[in-house]
ZAMI-802547 format. One record per atom (N, C-alpha, C, O): residue in three letters; x, y, z. Coordinates in steps of 0.02 Angstrom, whole numbers, padded with zeros to 5 digits, always signed. Atoms other than C-alpha are relative to their C-alpha. Example, Ala and Ser with C-alpha at 12.3 -4.5 7.8 and 13.67 -1.06 7.14 Angstrom:
2
ALA+00045-00059+00000;ALA+00615-00225+00390;ALA+00045+00060+00000;ALA+00097+00059+00033;SER-00042-00059-00003;SER+00684-00053+00357;SER-00039+00055+00037;SER-00014+00110+00045;
This chain:
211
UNK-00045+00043+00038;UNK+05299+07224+05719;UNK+00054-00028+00046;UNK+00074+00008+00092;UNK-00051+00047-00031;UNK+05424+07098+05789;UNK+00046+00005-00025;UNK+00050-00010-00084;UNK-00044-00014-00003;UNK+05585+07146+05813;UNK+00048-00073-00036;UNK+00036-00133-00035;UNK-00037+00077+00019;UNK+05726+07035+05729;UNK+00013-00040+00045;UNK+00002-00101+00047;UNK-00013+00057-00076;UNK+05786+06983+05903;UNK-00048-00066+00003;UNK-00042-00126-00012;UNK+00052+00039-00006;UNK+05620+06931+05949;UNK-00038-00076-00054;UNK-00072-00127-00043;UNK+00030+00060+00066;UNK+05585+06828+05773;UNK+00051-00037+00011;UNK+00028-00094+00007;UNK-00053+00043-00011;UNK+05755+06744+05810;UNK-00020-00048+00052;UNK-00014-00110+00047;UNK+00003+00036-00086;UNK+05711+06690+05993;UNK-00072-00057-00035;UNK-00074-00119-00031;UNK+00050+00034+00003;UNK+05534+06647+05920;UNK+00021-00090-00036;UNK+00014-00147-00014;UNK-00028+00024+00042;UNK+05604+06557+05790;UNK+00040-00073+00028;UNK+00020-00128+00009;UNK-00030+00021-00048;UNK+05724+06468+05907;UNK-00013-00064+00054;UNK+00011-00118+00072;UNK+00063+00036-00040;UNK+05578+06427+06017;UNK-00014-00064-00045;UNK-00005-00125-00042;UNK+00058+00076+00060;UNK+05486+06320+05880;UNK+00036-00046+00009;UNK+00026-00096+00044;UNK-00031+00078+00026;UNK+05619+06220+05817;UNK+00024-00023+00067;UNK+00054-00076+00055;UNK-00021+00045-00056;UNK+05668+06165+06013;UNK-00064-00032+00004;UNK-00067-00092+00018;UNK+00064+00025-00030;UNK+05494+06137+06039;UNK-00023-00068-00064;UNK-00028-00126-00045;UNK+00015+00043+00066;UNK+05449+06037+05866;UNK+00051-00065+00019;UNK+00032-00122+00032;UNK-00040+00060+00034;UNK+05608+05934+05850;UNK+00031-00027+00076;UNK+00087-00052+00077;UNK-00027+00029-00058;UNK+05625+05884+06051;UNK-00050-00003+00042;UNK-00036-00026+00098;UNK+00052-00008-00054;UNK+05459+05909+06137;UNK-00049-00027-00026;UNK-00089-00045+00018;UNK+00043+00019+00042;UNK+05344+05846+05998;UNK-00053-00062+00031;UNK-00114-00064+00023;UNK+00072+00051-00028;UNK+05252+05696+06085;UNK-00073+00051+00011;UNK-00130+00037-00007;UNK+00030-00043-00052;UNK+05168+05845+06179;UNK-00078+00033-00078;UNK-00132+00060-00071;UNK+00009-00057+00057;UNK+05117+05912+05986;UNK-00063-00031-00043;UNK-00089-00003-00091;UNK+00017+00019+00080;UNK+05015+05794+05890;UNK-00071-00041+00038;UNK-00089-00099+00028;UNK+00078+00017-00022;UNK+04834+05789+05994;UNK-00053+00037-00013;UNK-00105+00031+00019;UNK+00042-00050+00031;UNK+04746+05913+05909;UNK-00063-00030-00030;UNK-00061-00062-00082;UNK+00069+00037+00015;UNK+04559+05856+05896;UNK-00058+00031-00028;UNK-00115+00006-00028;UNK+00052-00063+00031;UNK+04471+06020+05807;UNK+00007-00061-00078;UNK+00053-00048-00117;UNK-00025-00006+00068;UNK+04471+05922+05649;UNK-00054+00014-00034;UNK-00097+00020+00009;UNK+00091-00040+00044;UNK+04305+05983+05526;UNK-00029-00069-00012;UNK+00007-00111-00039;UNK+00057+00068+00037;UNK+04176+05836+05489;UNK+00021-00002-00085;UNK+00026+00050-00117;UNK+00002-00021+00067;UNK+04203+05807+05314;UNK-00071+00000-00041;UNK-00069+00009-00102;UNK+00060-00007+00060;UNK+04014+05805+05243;UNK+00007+00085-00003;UNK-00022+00111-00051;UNK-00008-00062+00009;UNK+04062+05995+05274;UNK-00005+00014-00072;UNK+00028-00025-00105;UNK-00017-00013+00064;UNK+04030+06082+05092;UNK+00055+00029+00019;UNK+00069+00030+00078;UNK-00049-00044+00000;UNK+04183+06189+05054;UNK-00026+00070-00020;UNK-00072+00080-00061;UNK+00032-00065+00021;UNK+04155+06366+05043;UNK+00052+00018-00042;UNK+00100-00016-00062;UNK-00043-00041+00064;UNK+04228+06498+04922;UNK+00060-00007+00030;UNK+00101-00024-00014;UNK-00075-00039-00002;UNK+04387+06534+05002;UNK+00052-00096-00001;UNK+00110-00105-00019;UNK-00043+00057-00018;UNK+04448+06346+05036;UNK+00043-00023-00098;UNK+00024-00018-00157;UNK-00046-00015+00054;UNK+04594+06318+04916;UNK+00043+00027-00045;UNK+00079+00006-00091;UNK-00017-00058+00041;UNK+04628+06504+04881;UNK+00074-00001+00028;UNK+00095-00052+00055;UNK-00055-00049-00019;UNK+04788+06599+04923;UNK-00031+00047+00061;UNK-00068+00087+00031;UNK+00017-00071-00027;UNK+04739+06726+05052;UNK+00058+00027+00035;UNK+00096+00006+00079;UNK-00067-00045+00001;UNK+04856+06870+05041;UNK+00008+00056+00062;UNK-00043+00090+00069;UNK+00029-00068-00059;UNK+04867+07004+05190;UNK+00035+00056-00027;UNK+00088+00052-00058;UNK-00003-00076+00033;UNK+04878+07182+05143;UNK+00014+00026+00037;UNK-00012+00019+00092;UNK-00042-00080-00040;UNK+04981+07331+05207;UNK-00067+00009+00043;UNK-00039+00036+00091;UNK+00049-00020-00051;UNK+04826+07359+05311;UNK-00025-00032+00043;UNK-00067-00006+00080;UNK+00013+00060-00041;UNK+04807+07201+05401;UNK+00045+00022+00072;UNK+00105+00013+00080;UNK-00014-00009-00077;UNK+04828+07256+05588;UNK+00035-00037+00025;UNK+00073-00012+00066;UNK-00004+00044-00057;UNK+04872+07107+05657;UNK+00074-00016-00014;UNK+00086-00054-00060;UNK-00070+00032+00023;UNK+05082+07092+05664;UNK+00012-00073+00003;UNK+00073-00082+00004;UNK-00003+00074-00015;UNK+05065+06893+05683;UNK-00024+00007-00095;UNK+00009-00038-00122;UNK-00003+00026+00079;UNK+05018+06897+05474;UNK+00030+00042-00025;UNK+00020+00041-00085;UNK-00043-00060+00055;UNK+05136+07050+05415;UNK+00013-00060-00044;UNK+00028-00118-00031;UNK-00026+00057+00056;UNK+05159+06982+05233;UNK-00002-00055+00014;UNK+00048-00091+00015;UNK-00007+00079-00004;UNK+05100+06828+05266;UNK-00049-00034-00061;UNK-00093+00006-00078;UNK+00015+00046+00039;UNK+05034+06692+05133;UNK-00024-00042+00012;UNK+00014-00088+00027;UNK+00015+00056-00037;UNK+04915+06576+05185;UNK-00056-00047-00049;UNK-00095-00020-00088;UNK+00021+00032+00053;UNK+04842+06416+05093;UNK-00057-00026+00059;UNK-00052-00047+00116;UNK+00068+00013-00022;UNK+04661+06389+05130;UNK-00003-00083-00002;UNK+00011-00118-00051;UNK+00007+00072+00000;UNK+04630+06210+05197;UNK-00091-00011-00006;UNK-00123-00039-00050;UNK+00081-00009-00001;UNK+04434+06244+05257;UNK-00022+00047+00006;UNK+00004+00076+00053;UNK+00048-00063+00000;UNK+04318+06387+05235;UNK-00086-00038+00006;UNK-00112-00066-00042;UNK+00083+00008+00010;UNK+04121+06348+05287;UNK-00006+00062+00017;UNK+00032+00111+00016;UNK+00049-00055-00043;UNK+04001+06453+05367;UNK+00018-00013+00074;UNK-00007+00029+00112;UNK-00002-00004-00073;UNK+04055+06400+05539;UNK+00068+00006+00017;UNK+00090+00003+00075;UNK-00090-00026-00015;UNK+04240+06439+05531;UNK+00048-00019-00054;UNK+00022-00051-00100;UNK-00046+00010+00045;UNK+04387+06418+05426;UNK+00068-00008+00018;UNK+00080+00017+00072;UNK-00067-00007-00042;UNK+04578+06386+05454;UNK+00057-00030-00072;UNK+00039-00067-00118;UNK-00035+00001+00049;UNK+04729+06380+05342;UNK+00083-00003+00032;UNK+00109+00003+00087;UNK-00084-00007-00027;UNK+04914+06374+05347;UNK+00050+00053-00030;UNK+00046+00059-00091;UNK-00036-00032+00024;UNK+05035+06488+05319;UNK+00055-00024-00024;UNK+00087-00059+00014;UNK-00041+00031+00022;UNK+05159+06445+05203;UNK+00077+00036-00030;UNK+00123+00006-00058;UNK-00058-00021+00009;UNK+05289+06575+05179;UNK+00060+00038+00062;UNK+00094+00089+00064;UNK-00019-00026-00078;UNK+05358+06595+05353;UNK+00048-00054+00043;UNK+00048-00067+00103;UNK-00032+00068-00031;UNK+05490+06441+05359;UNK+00060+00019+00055;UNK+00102+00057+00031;UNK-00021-00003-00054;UNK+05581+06449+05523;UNK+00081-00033-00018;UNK+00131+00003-00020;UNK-00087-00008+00019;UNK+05751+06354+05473;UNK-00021-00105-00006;UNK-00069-00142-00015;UNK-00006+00092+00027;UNK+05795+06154+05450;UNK+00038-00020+00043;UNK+00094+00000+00058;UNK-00048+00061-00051;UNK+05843+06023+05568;UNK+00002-00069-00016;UNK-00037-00078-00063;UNK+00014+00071+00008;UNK+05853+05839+05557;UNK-00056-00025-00005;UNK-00097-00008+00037;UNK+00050+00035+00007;UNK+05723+05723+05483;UNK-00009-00034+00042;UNK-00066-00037+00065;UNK+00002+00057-00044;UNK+05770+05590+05601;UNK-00015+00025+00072;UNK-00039-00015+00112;UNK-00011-00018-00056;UNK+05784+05715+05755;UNK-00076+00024+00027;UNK-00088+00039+00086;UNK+00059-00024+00006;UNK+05591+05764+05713;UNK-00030-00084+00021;UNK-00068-00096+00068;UNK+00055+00066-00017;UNK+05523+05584+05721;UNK+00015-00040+00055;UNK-00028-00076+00079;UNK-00056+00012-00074;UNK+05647+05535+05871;UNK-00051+00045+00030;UNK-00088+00007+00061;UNK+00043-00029-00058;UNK+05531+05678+05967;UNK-00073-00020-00028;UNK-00113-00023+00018;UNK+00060+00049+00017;UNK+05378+05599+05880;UNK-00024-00064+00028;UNK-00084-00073+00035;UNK+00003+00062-00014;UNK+05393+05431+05937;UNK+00003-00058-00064;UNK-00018-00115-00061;UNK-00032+00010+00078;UNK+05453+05389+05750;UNK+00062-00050-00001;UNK+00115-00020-00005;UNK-00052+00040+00043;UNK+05570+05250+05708;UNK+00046+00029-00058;UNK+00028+00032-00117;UNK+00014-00038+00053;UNK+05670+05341+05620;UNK+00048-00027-00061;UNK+00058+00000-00115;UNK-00027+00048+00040;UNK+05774+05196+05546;UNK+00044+00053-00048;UNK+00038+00114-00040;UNK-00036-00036+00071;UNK+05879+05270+05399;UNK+00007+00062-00023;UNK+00048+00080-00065;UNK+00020-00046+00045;UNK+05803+05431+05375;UNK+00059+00041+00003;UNK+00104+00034+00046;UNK-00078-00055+00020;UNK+05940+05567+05316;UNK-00047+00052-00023;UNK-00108+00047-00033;UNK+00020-00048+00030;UNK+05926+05736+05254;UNK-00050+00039+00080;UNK-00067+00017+00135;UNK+00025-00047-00056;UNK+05845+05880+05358;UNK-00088+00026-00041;UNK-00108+00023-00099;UNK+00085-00013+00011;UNK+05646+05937+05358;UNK+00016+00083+00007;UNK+00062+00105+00042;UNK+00008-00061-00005;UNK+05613+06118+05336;UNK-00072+00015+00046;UNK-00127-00004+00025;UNK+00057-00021-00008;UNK+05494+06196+05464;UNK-00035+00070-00001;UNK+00004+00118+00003;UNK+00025-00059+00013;UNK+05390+06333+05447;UNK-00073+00009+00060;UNK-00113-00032+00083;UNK+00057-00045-00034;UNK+05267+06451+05550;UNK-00053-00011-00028;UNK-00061+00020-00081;UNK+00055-00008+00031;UNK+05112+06409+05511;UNK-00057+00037+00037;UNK-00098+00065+00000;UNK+00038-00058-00012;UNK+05010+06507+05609;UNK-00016+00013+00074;UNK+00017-00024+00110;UNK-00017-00006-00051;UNK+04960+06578+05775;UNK-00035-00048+00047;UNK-00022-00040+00107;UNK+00054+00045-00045;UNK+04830+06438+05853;UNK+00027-00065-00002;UNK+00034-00092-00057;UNK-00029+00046+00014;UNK+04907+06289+05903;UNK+00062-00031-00015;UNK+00078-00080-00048;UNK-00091-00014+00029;UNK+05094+06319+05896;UNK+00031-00037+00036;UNK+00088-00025+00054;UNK-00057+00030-00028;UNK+05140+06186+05982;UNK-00028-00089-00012;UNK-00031-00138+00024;UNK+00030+00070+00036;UNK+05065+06043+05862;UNK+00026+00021-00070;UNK+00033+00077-00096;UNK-00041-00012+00053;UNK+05146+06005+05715;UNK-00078-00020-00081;UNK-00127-00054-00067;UNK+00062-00003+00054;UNK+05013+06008+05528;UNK+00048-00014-00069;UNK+00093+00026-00081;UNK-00017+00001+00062;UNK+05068+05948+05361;UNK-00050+00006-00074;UNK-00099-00030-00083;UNK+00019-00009+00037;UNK+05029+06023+05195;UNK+00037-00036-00066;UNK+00090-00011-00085;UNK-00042+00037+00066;UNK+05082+05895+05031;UNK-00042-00007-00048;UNK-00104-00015-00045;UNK+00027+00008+00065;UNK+05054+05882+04864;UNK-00055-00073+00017;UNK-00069-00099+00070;UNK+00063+00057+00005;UNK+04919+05740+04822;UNK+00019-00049-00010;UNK-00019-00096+00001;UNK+00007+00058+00024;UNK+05008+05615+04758;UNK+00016-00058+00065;UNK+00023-00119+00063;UNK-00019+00068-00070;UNK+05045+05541+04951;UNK-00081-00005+00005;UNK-00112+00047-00007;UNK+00082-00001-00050;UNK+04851+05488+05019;UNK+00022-00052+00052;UNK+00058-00102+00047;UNK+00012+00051-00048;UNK+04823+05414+05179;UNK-00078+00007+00024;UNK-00125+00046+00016;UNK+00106-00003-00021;UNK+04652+05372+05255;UNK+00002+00078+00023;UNK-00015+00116-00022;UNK+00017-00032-00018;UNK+04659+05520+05372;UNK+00028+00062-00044;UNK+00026+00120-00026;UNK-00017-00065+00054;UNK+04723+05628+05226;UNK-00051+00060-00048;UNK-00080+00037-00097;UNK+00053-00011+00039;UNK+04613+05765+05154;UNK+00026+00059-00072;UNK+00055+00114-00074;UNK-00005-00025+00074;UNK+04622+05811+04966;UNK-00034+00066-00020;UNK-00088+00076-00049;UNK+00039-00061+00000;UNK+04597+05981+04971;UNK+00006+00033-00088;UNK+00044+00067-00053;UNK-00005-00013+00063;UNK+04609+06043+04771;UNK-00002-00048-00057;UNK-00022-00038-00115;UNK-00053+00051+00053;UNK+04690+05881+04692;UNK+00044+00007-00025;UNK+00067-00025-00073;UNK-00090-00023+00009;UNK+04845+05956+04687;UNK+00030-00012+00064;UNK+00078-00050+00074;UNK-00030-00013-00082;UNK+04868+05997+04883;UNK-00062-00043+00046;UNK-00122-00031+00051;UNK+00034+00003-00064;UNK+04809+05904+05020;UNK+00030-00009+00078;UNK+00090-00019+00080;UNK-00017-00010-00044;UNK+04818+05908+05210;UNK+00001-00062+00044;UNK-00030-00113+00030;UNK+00017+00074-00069;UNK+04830+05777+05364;UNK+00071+00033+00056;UNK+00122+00066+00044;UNK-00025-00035-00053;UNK+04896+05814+05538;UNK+00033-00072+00023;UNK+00068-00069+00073;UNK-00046+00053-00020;UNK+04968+05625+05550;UNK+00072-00020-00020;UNK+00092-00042-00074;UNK-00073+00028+00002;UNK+05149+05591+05587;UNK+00016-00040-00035;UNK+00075-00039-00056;UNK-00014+00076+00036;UNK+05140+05428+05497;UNK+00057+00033-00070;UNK+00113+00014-00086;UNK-00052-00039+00060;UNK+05202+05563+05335;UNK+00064-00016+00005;UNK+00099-00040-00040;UNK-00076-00011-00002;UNK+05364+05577+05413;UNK+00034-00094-00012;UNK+00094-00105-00025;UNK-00015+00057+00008;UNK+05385+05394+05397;UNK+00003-00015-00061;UNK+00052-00038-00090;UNK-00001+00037+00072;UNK+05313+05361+05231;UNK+00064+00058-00051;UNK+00067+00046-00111;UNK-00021-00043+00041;UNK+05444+05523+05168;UNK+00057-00027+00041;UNK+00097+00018+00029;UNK-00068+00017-00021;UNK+05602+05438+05268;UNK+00001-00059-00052;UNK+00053-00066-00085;UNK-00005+00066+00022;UNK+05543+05257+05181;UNK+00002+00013-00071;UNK+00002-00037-00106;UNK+00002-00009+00073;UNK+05546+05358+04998;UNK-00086-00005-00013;UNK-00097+00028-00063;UNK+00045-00013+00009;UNK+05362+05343+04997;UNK-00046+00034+00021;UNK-00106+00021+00027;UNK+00061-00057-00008;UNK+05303+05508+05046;UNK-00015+00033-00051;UNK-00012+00005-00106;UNK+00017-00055+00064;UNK+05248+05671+04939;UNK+00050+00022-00038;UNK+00106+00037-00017;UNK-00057-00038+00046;UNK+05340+05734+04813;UNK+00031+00092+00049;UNK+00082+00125+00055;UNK-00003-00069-00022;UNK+05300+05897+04906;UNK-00017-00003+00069;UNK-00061-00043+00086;UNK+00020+00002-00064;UNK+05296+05936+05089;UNK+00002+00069+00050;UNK+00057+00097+00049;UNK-00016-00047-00033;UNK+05269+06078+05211;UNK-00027-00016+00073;UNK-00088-00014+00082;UNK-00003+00021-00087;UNK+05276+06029+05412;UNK-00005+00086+00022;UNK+00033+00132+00008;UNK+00017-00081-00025;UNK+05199+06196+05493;UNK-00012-00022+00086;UNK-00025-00076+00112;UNK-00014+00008-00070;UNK+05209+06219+05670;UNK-00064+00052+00019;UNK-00047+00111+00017;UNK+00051-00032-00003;UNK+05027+06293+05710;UNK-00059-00002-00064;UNK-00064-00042-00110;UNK+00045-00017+00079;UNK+04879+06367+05586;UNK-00026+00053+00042;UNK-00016+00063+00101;UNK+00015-00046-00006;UNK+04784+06516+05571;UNK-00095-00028-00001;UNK-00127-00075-00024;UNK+00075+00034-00019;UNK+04601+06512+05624;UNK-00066+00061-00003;UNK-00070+00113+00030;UNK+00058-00066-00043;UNK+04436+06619+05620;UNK-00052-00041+00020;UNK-00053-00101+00008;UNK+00037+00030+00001;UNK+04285+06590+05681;UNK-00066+00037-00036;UNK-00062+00095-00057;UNK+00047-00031+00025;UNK+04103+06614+05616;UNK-00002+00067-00034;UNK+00011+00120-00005;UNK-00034-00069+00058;UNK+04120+06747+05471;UNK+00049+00042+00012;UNK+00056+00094-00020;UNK-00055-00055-00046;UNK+04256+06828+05568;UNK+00045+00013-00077;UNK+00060+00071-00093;UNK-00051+00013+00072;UNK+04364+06785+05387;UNK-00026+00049-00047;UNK+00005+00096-00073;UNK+00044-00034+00043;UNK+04241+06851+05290;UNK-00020+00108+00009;UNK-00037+00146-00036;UNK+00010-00036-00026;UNK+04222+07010+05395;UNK+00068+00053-00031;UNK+00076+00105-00062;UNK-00090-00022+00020;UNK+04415+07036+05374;UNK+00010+00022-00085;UNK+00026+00078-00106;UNK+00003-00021+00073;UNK+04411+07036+05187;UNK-00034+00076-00021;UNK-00020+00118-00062;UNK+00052-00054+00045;UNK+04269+07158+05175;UNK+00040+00066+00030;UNK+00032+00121+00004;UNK-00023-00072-00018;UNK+04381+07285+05286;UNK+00062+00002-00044;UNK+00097+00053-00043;UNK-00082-00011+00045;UNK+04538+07255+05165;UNK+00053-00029+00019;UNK+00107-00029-00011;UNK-00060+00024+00002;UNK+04633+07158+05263;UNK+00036-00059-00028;UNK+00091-00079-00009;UNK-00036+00072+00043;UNK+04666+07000+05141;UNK-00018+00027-00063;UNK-00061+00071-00066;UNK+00031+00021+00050;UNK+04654+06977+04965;UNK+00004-00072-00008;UNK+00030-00106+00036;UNK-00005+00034+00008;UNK+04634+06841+04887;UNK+00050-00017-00073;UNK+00054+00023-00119;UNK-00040+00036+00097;UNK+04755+06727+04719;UNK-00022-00063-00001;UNK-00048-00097+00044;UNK-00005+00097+00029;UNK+04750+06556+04636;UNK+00055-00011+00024;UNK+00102+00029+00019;UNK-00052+00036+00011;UNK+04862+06443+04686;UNK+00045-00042-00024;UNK+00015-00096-00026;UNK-00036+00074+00044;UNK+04976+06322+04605;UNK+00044-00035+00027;UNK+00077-00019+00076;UNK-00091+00030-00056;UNK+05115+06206+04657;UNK+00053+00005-00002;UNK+00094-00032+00026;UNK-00077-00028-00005;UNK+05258+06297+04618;UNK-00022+00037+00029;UNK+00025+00072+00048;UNK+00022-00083-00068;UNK+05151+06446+04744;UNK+00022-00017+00036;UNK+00073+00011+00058;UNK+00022+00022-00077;UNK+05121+06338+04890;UNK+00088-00046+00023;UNK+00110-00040+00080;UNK-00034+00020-00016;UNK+05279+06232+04876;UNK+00067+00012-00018;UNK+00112-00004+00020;UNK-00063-00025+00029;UNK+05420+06297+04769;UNK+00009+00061+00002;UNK-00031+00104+00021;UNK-00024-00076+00029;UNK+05528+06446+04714;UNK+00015+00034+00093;UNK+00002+00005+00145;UNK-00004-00034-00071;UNK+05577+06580+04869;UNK-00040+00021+00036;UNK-00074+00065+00011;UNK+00053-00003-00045;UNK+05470+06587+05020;UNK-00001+00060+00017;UNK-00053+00089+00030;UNK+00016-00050-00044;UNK+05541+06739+05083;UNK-00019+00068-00057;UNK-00023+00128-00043;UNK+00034-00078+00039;UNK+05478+06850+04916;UNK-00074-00013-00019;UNK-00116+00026-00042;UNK+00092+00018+00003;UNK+05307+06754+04909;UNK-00023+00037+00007;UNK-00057+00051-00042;UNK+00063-00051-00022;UNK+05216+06874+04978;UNK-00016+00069-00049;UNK-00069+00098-00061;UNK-00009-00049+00069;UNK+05278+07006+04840;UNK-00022-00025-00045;UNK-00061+00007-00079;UNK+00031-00007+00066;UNK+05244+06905+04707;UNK-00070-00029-00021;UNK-00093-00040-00077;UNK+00082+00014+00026;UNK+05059+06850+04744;UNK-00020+00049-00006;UNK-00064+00064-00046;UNK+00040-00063-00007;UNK+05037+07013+04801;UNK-00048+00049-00077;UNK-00104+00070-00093;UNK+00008-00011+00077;UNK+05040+07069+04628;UNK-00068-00049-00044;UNK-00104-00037-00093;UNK+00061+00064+00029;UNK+04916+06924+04581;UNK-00066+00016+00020;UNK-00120+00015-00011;UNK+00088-00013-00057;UNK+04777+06966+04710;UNK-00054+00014-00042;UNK-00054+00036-00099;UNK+00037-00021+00030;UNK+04612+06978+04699;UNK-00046+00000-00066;UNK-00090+00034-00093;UNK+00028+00027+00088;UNK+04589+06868+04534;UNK-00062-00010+00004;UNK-00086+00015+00055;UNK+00093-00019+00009;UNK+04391+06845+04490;UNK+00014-00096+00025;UNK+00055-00133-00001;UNK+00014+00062-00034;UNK+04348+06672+04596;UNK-00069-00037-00049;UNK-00092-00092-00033;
């Protein structure tokens, strides 16, 4: 487990790196084909359990973007790091950032990739490279967001994650069967409202619903 120090410094880390280094952040080229079917888990909650080894998900909450048979990857969504400027985020983007006001919340999203930025928003923003993962929540890894949410026409809902969490080939699946996730439903007061830092308590309680 990671010491408070250490979560501070980490912590620390991100948001210099996100909101001043960001050009560096947003070339990430894993993206899934979409004729991909979706497997079971894409869309769930997956919860990690007191028995989950790995201190990089203690209590962590993570919203399923893709699950196949050849890998899966998700974001974690209750692990927000702190809030800086909207404008100071698209300024290290290469973002115009004209007008924008108000500060962006970022959050940890997971350990692969922590130095590329991933957005999770409600549905009602689409852009081409946007993918509609439920019809509630969908995902896209293009900056353009931060534009259309300075110009008033982004998501109602938004979560800017700094990484994602990744397995490969049943590795996910493997994990479950030893205990270390469950699974919940999600909704959009889960994934985007209410307090982040007792999330993990109160899906916990949820887990495990019949899929």
């Amino acid at each position: 487990m990671l010491c408070c120090g250490m979560r501070l410094k980490r912590a620390a880390f991100c948001l210099l790196l996100l909101f001043a280094l960001l050009p560096a952040a947003v070339a990430w080229q894993d993206e899934p084909a979409r004729a991909e079917p979706a497997g079971l888990y894409q869309g769930q909650l997956l919860v990690a359990t007191p028995d989950n080894p790995d201190p990089r998900f203690r209590e962590t909450v993570i919203y399923m973007v893709r699950h196949t048979a050849k890998s899966s990857f998700g974001i974690v969504i209750n692990k927000p790091y702190g809030k800086g400027p909207l404008a100071n985020m698209m300024n290290g983007l290469g973002l115009d950032p004209a007008d924008a006001g108000g500060n962006l919340q970022l959050h940890y999203g997971g350990p692969v990739a922590v130095n590329h930025v991933f957005f999770l928003h409600s549905s009602d923003y689409a852009h081409e490279t946007s993918r509609d993962i439920d019809g509630t929540v969908s995902f896209t890894k293009d900056v353009k967001i931060l534009s259309a949410l300075a110009s008033g026409k982004g998501p109602r809902h938004l979560i800017a994650a700094a990484g994602y969490a990744g397995w490969s080939e049943q590795l996910l699946e493997r994990e479950i069967e030893r205990g270390y996730w469950t699974l919940a439903q999600p909704d959009e007061q889960l994934v985007f409202g209410g307090d982040k830092a007792s999330l993990w308590q109160r899906v916990s309680g949820n887990a495990n619903v019949p899929l």
